[in-house]
Chimera marker file (.cmm) of the C-alpha trace (Angstrom):
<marker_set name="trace">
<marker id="1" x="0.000" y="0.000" z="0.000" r="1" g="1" b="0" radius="0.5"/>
<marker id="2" x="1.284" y="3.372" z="-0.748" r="1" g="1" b="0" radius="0.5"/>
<marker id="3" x="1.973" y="5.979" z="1.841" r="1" g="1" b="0" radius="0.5"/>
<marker id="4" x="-1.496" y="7.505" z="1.957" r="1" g="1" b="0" radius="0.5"/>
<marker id="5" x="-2.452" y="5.722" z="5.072" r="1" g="1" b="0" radius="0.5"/>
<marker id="6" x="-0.605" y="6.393" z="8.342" r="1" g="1" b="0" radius="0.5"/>
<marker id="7" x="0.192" y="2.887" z="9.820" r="1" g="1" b="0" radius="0.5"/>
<marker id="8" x="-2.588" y="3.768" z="13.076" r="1" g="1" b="0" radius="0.5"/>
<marker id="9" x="-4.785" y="4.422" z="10.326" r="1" g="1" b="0" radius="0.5"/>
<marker id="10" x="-4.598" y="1.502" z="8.644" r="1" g="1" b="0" radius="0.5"/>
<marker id="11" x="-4.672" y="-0.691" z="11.590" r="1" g="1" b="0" radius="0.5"/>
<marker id="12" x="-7.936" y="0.628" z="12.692" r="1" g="1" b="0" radius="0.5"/>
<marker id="13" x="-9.012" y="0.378" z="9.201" r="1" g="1" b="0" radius="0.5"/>
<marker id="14" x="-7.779" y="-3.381" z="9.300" r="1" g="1" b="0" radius="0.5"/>
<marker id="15" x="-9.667" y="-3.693" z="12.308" r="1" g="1" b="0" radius="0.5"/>
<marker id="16" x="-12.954" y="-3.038" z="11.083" r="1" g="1" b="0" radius="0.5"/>
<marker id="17" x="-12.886" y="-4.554" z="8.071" r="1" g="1" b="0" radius="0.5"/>
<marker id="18" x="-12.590" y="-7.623" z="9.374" r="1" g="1" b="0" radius="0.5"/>
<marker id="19" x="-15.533" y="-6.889" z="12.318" r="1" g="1" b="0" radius="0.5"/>
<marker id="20" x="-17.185" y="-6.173" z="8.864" r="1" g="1" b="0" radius="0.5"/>
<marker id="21" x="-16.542" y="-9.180" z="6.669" r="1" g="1" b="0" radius="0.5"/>
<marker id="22" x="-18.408" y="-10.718" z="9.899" r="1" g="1" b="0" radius="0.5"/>
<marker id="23" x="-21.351" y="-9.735" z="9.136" r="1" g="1" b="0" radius="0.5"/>
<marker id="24" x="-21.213" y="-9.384" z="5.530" r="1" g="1" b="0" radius="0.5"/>
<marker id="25" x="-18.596" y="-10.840" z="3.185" r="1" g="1" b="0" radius="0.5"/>
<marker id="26" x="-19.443" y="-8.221" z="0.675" r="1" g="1" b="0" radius="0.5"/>
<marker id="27" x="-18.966" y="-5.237" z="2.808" r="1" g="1" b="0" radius="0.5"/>
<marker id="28" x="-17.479" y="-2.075" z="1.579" r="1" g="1" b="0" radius="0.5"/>
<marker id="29" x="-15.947" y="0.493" z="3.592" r="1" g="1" b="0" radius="0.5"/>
<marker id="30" x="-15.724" y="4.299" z="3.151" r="1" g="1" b="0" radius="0.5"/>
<marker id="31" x="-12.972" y="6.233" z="4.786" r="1" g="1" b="0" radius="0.5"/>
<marker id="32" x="-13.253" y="9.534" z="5.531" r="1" g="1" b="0" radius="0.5"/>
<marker id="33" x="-11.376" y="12.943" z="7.238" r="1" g="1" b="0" radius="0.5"/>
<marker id="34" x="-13.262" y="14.396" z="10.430" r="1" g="1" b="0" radius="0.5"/>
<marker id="35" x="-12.003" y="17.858" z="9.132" r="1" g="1" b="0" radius="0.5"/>
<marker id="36" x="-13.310" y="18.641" z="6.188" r="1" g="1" b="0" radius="0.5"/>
<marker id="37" x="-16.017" y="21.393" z="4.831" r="1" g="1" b="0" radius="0.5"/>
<marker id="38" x="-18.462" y="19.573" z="2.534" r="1" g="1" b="0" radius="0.5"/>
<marker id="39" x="-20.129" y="21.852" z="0.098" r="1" g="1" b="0" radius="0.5"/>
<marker id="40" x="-23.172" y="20.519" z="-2.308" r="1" g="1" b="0" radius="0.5"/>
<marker id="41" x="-24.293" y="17.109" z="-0.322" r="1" g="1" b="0" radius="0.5"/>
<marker id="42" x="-26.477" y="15.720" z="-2.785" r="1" g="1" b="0" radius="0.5"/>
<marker id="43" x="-23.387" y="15.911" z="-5.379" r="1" g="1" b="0" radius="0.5"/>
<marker id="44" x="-20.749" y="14.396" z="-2.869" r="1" g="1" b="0" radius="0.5"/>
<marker id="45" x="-23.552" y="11.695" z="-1.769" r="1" g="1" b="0" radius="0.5"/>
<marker id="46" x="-23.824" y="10.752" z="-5.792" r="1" g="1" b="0" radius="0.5"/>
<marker id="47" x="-20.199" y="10.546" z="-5.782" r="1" g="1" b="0" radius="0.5"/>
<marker id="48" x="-19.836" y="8.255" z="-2.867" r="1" g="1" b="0" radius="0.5"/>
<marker id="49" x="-22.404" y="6.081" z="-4.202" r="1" g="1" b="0" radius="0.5"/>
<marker id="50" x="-20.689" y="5.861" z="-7.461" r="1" g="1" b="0" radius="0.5"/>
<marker id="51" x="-17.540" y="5.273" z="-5.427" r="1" g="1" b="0" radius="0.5"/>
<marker id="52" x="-19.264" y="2.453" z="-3.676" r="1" g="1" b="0" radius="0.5"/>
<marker id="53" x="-20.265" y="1.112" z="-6.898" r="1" g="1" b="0" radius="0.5"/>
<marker id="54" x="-17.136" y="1.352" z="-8.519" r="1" g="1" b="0" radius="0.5"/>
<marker id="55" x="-15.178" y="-0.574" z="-5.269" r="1" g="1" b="0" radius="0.5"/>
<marker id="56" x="-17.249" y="-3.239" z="-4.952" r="1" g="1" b="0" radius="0.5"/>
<marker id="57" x="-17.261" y="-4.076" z="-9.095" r="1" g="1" b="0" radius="0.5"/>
<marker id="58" x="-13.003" y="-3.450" z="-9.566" r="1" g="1" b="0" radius="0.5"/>
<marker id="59" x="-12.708" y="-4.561" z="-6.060" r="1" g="1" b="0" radius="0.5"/>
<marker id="60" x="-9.821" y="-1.899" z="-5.267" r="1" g="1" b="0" radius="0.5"/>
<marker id="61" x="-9.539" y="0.846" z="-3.905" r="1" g="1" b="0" radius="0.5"/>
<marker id="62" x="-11.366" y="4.119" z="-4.966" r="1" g="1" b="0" radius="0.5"/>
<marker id="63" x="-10.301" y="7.712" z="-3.524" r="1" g="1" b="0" radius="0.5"/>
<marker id="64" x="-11.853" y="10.460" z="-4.533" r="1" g="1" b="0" radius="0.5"/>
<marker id="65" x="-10.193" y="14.139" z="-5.783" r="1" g="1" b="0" radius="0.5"/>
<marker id="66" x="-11.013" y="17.479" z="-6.167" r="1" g="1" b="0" radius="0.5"/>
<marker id="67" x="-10.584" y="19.731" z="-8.705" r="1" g="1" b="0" radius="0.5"/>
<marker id="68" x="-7.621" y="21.648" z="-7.801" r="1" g="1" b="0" radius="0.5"/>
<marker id="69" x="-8.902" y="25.695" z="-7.823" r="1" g="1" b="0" radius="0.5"/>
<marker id="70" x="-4.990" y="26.928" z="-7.179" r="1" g="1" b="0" radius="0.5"/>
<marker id="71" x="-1.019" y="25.420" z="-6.458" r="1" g="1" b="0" radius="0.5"/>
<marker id="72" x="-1.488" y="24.344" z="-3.260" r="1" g="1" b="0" radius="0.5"/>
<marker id="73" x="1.367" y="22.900" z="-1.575" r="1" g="1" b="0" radius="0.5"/>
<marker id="74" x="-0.466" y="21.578" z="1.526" r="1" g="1" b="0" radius="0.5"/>
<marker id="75" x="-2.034" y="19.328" z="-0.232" r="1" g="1" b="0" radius="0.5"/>
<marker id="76" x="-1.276" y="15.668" z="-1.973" r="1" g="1" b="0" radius="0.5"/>
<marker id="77" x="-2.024" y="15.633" z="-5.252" r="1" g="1" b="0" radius="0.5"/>
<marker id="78" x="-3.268" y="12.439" z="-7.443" r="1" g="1" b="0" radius="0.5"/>
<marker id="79" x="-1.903" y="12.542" z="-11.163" r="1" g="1" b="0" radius="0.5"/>
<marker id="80" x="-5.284" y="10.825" z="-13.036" r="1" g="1" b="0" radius="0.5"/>
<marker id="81" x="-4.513" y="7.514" z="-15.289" r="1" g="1" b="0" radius="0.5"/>
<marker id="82" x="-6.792" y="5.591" z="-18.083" r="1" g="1" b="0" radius="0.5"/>
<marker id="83" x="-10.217" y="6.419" z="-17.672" r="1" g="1" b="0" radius="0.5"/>
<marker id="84" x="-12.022" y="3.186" z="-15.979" r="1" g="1" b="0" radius="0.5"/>
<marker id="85" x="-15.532" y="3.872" z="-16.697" r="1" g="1" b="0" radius="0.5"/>
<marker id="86" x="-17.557" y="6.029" z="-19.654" r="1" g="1" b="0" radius="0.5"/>
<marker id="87" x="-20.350" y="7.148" z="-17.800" r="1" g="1" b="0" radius="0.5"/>
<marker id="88" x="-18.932" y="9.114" z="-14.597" r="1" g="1" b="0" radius="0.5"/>
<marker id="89" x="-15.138" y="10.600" z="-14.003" r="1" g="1" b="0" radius="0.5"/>
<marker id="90" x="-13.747" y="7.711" z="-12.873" r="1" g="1" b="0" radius="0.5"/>
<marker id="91" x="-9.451" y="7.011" z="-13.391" r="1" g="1" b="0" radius="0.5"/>
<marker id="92" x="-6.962" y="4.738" z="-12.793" r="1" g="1" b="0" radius="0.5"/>
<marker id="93" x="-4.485" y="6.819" z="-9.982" r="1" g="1" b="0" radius="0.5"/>
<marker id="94" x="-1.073" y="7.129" z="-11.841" r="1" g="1" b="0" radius="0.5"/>
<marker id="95" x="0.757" y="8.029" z="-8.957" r="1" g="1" b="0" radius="0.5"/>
<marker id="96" x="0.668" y="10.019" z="-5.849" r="1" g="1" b="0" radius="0.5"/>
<marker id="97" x="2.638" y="12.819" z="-4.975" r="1" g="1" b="0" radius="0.5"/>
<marker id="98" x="3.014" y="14.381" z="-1.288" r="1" g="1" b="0" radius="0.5"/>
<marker id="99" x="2.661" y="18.154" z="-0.444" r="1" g="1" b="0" radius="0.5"/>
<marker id="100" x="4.820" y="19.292" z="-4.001" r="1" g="1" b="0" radius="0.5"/>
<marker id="101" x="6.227" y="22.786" z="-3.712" r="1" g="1" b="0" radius="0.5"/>
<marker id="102" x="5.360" y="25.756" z="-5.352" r="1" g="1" b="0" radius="0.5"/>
<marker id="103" x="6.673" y="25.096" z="-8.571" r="1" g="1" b="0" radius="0.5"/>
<marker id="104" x="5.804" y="21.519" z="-8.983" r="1" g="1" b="0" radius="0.5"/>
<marker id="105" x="2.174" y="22.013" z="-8.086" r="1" g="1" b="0" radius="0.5"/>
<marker id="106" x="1.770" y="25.258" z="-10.260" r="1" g="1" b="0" radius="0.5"/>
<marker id="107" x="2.850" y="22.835" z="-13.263" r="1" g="1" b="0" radius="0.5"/>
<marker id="108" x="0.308" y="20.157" z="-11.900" r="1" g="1" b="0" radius="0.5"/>
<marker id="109" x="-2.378" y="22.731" z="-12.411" r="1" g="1" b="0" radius="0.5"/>
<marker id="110" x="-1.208" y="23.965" z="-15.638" r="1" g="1" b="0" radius="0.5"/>
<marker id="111" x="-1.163" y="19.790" z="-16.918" r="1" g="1" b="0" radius="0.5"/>
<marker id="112" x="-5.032" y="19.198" z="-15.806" r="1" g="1" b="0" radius="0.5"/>
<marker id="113" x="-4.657" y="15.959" z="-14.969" r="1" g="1" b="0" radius="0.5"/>
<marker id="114" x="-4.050" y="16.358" z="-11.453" r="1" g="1" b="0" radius="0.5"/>
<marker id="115" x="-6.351" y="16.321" z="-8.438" r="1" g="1" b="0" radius="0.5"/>
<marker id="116" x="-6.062" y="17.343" z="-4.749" r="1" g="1" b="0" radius="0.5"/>
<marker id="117" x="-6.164" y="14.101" z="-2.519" r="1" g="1" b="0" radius="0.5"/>
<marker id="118" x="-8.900" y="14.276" z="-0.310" r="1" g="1" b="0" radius="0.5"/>
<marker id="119" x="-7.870" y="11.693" z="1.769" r="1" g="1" b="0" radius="0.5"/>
<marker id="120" x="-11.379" y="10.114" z="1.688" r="1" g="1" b="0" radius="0.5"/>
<marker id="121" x="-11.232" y="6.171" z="0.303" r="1" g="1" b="0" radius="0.5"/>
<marker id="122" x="-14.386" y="3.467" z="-0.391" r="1" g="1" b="0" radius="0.5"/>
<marker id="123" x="-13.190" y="-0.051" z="-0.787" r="1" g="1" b="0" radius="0.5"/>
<marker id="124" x="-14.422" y="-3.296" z="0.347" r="1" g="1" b="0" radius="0.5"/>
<marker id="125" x="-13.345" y="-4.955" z="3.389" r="1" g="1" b="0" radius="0.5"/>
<marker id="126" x="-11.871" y="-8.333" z="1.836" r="1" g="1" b="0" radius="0.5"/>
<marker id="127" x="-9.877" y="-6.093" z="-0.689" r="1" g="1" b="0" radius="0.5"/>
<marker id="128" x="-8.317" y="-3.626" z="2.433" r="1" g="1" b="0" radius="0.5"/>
<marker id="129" x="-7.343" y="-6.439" z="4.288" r="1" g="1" b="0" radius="0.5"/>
<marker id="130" x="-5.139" y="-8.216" z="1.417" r="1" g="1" b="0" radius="0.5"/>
<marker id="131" x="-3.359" y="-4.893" z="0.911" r="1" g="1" b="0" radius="0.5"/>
<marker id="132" x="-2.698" y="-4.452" z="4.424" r="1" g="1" b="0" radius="0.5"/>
<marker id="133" x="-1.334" y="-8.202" z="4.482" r="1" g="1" b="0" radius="0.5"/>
<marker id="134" x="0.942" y="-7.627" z="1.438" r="1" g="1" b="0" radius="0.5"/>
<link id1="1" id2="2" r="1" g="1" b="0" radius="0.2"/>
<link id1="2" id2="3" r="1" g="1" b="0" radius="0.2"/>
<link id1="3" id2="4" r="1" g="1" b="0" radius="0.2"/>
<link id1="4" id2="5" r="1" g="1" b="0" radius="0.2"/>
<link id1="5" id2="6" r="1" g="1" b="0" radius="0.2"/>
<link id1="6" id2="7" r="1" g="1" b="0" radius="0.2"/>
<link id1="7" id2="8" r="1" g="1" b="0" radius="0.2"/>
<link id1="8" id2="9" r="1" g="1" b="0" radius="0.2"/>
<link id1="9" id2="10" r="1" g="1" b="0" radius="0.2"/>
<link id1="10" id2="11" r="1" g="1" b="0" radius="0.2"/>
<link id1="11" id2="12" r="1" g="1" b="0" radius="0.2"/>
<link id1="12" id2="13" r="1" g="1" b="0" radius="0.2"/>
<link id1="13" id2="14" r="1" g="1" b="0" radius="0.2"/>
<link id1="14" id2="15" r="1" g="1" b="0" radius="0.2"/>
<link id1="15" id2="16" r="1" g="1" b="0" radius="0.2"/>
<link id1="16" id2="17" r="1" g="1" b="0" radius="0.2"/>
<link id1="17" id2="18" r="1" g="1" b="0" radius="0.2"/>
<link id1="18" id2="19" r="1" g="1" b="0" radius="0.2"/>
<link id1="19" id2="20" r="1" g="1" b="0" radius="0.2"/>
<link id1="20" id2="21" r="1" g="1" b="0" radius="0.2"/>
<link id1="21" id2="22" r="1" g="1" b="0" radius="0.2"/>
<link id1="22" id2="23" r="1" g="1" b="0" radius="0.2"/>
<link id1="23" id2="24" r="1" g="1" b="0" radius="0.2"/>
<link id1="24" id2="25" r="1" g="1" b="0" radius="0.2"/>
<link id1="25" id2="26" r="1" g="1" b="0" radius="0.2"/>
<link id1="26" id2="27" r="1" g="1" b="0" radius="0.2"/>
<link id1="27" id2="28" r="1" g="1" b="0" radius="0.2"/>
<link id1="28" id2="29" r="1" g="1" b="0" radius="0.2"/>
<link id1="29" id2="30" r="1" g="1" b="0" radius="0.2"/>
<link id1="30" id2="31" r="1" g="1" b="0" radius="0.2"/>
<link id1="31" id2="32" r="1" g="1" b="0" radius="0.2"/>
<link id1="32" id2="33" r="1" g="1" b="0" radius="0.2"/>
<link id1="33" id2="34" r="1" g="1" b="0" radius="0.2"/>
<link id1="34" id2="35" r="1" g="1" b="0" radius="0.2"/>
<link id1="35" id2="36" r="1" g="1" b="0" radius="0.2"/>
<link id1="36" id2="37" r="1" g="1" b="0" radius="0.2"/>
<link id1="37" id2="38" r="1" g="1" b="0" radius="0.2"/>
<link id1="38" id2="39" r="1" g="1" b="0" radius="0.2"/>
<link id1="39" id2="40" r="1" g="1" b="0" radius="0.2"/>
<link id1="40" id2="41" r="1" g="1" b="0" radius="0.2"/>
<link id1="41" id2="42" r="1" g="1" b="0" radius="0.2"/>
<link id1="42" id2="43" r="1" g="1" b="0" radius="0.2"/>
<link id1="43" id2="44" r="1" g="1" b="0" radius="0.2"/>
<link id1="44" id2="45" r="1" g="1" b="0" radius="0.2"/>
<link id1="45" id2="46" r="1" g="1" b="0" radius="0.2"/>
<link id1="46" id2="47" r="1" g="1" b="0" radius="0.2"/>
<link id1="47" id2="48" r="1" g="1" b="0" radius="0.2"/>
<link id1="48" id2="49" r="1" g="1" b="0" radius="0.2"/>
<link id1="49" id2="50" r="1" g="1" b="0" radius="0.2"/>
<link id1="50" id2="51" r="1" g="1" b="0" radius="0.2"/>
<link id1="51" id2="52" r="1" g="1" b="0" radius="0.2"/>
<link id1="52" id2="53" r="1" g="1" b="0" radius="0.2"/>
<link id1="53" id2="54" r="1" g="1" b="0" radius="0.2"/>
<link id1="54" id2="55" r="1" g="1" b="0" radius="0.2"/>
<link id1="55" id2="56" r="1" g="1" b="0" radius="0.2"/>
<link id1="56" id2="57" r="1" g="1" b="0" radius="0.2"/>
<link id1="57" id2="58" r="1" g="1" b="0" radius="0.2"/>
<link id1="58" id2="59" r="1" g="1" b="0" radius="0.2"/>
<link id1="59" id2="60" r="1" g="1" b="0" radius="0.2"/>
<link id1="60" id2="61" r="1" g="1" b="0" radius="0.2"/>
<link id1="61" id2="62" r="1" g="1" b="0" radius="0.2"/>
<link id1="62" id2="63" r="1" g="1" b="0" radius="0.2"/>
<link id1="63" id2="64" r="1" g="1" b="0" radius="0.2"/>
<link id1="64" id2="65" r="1" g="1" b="0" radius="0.2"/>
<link id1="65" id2="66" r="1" g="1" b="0" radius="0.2"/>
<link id1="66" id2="67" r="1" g="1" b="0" radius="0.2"/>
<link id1="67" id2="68" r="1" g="1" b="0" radius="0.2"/>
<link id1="68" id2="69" r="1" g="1" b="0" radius="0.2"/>
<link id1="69" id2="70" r="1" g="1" b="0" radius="0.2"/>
<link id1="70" id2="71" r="1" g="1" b="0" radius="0.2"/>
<link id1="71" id2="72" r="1" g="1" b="0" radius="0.2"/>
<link id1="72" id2="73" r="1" g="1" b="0" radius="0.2"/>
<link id1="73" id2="74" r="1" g="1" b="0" radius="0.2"/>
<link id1="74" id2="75" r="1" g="1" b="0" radius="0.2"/>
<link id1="75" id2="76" r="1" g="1" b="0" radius="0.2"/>
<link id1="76" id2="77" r="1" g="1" b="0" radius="0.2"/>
<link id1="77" id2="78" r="1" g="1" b="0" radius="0.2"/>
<link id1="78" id2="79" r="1" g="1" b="0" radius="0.2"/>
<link id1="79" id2="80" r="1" g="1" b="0" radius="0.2"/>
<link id1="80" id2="81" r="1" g="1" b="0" radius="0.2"/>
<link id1="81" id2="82" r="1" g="1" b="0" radius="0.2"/>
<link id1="82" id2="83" r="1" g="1" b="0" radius="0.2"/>
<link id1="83" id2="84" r="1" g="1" b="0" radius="0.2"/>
<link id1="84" id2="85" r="1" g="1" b="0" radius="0.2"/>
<link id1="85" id2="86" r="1" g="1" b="0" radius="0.2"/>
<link id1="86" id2="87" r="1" g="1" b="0" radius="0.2"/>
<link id1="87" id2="88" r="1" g="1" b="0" radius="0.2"/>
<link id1="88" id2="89" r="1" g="1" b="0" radius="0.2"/>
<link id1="89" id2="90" r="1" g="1" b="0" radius="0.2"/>
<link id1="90" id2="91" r="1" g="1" b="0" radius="0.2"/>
<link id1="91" id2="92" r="1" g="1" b="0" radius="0.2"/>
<link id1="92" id2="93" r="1" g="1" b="0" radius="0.2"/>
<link id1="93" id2="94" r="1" g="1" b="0" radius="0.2"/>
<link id1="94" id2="95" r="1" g="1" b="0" radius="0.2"/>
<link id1="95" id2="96" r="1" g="1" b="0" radius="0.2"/>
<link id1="96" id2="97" r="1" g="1" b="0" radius="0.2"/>
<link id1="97" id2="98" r="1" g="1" b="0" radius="0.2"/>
<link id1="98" id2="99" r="1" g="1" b="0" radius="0.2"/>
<link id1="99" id2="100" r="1" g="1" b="0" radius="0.2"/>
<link id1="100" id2="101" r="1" g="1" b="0" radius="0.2"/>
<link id1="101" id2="102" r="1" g="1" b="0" radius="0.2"/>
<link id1="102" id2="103" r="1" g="1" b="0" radius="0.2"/>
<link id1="103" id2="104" r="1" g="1" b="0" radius="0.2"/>
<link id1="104" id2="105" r="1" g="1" b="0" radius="0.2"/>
<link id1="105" id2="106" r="1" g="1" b="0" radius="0.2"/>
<link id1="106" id2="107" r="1" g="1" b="0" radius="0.2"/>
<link id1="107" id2="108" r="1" g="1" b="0" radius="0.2"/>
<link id1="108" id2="109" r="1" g="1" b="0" radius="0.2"/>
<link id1="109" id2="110" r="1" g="1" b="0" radius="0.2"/>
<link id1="110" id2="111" r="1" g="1" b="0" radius="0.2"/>
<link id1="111" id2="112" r="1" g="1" b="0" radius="0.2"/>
<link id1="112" id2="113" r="1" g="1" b="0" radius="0.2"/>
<link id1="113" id2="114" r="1" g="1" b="0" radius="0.2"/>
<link id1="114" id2="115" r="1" g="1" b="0" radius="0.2"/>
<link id1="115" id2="116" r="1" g="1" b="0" radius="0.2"/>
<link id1="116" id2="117" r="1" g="1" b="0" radius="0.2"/>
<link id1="117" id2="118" r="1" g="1" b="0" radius="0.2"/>
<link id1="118" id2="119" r="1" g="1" b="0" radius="0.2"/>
<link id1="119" id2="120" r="1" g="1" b="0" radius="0.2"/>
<link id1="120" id2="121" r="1" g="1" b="0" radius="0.2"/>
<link id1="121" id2="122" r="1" g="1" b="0" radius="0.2"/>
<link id1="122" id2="123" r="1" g="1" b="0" radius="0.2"/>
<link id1="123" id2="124" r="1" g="1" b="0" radius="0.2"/>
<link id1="124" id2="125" r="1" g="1" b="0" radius="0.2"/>
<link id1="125" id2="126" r="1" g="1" b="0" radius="0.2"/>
<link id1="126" id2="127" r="1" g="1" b="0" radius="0.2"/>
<link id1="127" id2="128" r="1" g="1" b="0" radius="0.2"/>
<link id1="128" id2="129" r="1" g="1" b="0" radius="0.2"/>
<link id1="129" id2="130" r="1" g="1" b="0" radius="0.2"/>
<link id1="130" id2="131" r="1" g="1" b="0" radius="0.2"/>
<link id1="131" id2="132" r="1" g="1" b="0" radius="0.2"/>
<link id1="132" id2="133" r="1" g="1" b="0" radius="0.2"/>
<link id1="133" id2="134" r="1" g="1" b="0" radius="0.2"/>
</marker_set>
């Protein structure tokens, strides 16, 4: 697993999936930051349901972007790959890239195929738990 999960993180995250796959062997799991402003619920619901959807079909691991509005250098970005689906912006990640500096994330905004990393992740629970074992 890449380095987008602090290891506390993932263990809780381990945790419960497997309290999960308990109860349901098709569970999926969304993971989500206690800090953030959510503007426009009905459109962040749709995209968590898509999310959902998209998990549990791939069976990976979907995290969701946001449109980068400025170079922010506070932020992770998520360089988008192959498109995955034709009926909702959904992408492969290419890679990840932590907190760039000034430069580098002024040239991620000029390229358009980057996204801020929200740090918000839907997956299901068998899938977590064989990337946390690898």
């Amino acid at each position: 697993m890449t380095n987008i999960i602090y290891s506390a993180t993932a263990t809780c995250i381990g945790l419960s999936a497997v309290k999960l796959l308990k109860k349901d062997k098709d569970a999926v799991m969304i993971v989500l930051p206690s800090d953030h402003h959510i503007e426009g619920e009905k459109s962040y619901l749709e995209t968590l349901e898509q999310a959902v959807e998209i998990a549990d079909r791939r069976r990976g691991i979907v995290t969701i972007g946001i449109n980068p509005t400025r170079p922010e250098t506070g932020y992770g970005y998520i360089e988008m790959g192959e498109r995955i689906s034709g009926n909702i912006s959904s992408f492969k990640v290419a890679r990840f890239t932590e907190k760039p500096n000034l430069e580098v994330a002024k040239d991620f905004l000029l390229k358009g195929t980057y996204l801020w990393n929200s740090g918000m992740f839907v997956f299901r629970a068998d899938a977590i738990i064989t990337k946390l074992v690898r």
